[in-house]
N, C-alpha and C positions, 0 to 999 in steps of 0.2 A: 193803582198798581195791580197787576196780575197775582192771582190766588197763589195756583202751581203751573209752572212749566215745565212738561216734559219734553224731551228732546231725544229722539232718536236713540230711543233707552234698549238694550236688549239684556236681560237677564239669564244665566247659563246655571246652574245646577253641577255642583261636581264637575266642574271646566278639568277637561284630558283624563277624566277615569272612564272607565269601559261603564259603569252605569251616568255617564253625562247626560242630562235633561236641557233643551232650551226650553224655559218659560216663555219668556216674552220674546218678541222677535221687532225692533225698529220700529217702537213703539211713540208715539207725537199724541199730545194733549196739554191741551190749555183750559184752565179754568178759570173763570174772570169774578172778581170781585162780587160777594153778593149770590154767585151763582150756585146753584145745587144741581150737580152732576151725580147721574147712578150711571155704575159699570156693572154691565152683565152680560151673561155669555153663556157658553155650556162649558157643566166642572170640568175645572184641571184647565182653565182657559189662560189664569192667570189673574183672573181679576183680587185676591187678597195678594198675591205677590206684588202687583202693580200699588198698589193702599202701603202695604209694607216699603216699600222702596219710597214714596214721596214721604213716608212717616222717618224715614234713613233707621228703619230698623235692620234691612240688610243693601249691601251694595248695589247699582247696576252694572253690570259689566261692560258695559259700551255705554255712554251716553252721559247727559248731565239733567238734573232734577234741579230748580229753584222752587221756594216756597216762599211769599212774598218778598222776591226780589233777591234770597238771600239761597246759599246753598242750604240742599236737605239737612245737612249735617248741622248747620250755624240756626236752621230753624227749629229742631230738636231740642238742640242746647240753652235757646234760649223763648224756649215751651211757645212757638209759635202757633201750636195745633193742639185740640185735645183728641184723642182716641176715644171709640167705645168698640168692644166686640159681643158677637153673638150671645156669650158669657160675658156676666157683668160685669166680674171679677173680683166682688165685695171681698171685703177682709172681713172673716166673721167674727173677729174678736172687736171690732171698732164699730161704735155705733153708727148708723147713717149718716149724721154729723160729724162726725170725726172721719167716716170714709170721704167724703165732702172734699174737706178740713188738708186729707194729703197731701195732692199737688202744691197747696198754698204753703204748705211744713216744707216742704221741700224746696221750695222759693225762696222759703227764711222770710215769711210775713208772721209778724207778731198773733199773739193770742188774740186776742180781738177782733183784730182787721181780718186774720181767716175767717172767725166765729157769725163775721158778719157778713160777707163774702159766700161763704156757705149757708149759711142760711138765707139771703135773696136769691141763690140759686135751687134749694129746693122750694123755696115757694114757689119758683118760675116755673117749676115741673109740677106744684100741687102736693108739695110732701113734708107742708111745713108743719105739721102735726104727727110728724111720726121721726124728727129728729133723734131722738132718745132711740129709738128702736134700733135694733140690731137688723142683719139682711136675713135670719133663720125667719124672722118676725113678716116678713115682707112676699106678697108674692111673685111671680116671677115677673111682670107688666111692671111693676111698684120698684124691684131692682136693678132694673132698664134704665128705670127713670133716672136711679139714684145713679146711675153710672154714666147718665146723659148730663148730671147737672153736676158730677165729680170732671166731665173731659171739658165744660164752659165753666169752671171755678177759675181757672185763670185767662178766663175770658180771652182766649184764641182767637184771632178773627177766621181759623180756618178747624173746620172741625170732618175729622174720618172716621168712617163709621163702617165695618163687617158687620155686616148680615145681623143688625144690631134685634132685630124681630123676629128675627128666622125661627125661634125655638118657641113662639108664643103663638098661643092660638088666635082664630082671624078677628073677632071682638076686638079683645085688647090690642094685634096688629093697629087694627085700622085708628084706634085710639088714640095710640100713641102716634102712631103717622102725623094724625092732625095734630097733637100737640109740639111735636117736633119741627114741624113748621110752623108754627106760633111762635116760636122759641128763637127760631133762624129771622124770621120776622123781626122781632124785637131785640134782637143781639144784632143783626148786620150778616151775619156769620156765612162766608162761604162754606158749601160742604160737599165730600166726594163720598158716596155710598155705594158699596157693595150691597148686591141682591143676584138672586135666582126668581125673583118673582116680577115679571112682567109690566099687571096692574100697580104693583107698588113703585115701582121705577117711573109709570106714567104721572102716579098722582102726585106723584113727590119732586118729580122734578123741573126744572129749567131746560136739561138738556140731557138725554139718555145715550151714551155709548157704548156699541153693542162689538165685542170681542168676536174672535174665532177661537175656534178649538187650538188648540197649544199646536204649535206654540205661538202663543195669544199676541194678537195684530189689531187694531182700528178696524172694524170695518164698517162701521157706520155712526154719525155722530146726529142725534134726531132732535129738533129744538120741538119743545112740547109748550105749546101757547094756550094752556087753558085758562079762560077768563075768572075762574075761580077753584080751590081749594076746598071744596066742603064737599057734603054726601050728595047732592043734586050733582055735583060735578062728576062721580062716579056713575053715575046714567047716562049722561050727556054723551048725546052722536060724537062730538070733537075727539071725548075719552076717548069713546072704543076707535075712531081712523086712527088714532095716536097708536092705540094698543094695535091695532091692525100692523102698523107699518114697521115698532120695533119686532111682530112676532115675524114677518117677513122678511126683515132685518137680518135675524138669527138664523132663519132658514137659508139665506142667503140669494133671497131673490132681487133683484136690483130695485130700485122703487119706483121707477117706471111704468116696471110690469105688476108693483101692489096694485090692490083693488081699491 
């Protein structure tokens, strides 16, 4: 079964007021099981609007959004996807474990089976010794994490991510990069990521699609073949054509004429 399909989605902003925006504009994407897709583009393109709409946080105005198999709205409801954004979004009164613990409170799974649940999920992120701790206690890479292993506590097969690194310096980026796809590895987990960064779009993904300026359109869908994930793989000639073709991509040169 298919991740997300979008379908000829167009998004409008204060539809008939004199300050009316189109966002998106007859927008098509498909993400296939398994896969990790990053959308990028230049701001104000659309790419969190598009993340929002398959998450049925807000409507499209034209078009229809499935989430495996099922409308956005029926995939929401029945926590098909977990979220992370930029911001972690810790509760600072609930320890890491009990931020965890959430999702699953809210599923109505007993004491226990959360307690247990949230906790293989921060071992899987490397944080199983700081359950007790509060997120004031944590640094900001360490609250990432904790917010990567609160949006797989109900184990989604599809997980969406804004600019989940964006505020963290490039160390800890690339850190967590490789661990977030360890985690996609060992979960199954399709996933659609928002970025403004290039190289991180390349190393991380399966398939990179590169927006227009708003109002935001497909204009290129680039499959990224690199034979491995590690820091060798960040030197490697393959990276930089890969990186060559989405910066090309953006500029909007056809990829005939890439070098």
């Amino acid at each position: 079964m298919t991740a997300v399909v979008v379908e000829h989605v167009t998004k409008v902003f204060n539809k008939g007021r004199p300050d009316e925006v189109t966002a998106l504009s007859d927008v098509e994407l498909t993400v296939g099981d398994g896969e990790f897709v990053s959308l990028i583009g230049p701001s104000g393109c659309g790419k969190s609007t598009l993340l929002r709409l398959v998450a049925d946080l807000i409507e499209p105005t034209t078009g229809a959004i499935t989430v495996a198999g099922k409308t956005a709205g029926k995939a929401r409801r029945d926590q098909d996807y977990g979220i992370a954004f930029q911001q972690a979004g810790l509760f600072e009164w609930r320890t890491v474990l009990r931020n965890v613990e959430l999702p699953l409170e809210l599923r109505g799974l007993g004491r226990a089976e959360r307690r247990a649940r949230a906790e293989e999920m921060l071992a899987l992120v490397g944080l199983a010794d700081f359950a007790g701790h509060y997120p004031a206690q944590l640094s900001g890479g360490m609250q990432q994490r904790v917010a990567i292993a609160r949006a797989l506590a109900v184990q989604p097969p599809l997980l969406l991510m804004d600019e989940p690194f964006g505020a963290l310096d490039e160390m800890t980026r690339e850190r967590l990069q490789g661990e977030l796809l360890g985690i996609c590895a060992k979960t199954g987990t399709s996933t659609v990521f928002v970025t403004h960064s290039i190289s991180e779009a390349v190393f991380l993904s399966t398939k990179v699609v590169v927006m227009s300026a708003r109002p935001g359109r497909i204009t290129a869908a680039i499959d990224i073949d690199l034979p491995a994930r590690d820091e060798a793989a960040r030197q490697s000639e393959r990276y930089f054509e890969h990186v060559t073709a989405v910066r090309q991509a953006l500029r909007g040169v056809p990829a005939e004429s890439a070098p």
